[in-house]
N, C-alpha and C positions, 0 to 999 in steps of 0.2 A: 384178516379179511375185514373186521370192523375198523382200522382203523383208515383203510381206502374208502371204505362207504362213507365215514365220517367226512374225511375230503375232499369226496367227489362230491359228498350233498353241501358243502360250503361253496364250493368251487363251482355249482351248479347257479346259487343264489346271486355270487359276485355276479356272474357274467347276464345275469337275470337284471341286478342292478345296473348294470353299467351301461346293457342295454336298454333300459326305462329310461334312466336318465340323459343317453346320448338324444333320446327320439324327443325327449323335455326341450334339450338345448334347441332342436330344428322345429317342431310344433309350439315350443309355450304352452301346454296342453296344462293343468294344475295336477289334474288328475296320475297324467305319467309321472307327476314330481312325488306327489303321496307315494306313490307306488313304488315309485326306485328307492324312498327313504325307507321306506319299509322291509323292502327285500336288503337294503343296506342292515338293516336292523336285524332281521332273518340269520343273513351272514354272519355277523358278530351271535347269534345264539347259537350257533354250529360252530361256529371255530371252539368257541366255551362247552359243548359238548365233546369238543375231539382233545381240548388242555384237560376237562372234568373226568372222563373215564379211559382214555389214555395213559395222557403224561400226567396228572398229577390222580391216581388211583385215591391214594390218602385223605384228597382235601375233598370236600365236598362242596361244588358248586351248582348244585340246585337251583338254589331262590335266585342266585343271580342270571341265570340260563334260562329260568321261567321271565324273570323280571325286564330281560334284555325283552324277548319275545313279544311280551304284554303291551310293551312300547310300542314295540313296532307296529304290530296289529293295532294299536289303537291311534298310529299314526295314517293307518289305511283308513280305520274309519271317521277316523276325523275327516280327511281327505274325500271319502264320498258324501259323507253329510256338506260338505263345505262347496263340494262343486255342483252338488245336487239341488243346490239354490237357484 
């Protein structure tokens, strides 16, 4: 059962990204662009969640699962400090 929830919450984020960024390409919006990088970044901390306590048990991918995250989130608030000008 966790390892569906794992991929439905990645698989939840792509389609989050891919939706921000299509509405980028037809508005120029900066903000939708923050935002799709973001949930691009979201995505890659769930898929590292679902290689981390799935398929690889043994290794411990923490800091990088955190650090993937921290990116992204800090690429959202760049993105509202930045359009917030």
């Amino acid at each position: 059962m966790r390892p569906t929830v794992f991929i439905l919450d990645s698989l939840t984020c792509l389609l989050c990204a891919v939706l921000l960024l299509s509405a980028y390409r037809r508005v120029k919006s900066g903000l939708l662009l923050w935002t799709g990088l973001c949930f691009i970044g979201l995505t890659l901390s769930n898929g590292l969640v679902f290689v981390d306590l799935v398929m690889l048990p043994d290794v411990d991918l923490y800091i990088l699962r955190l650090s993937v995250g921290i990116v992204s989130m800090a690429l959202m608030l760049y993105g509202l400090i930045w359009e917030s000008r």
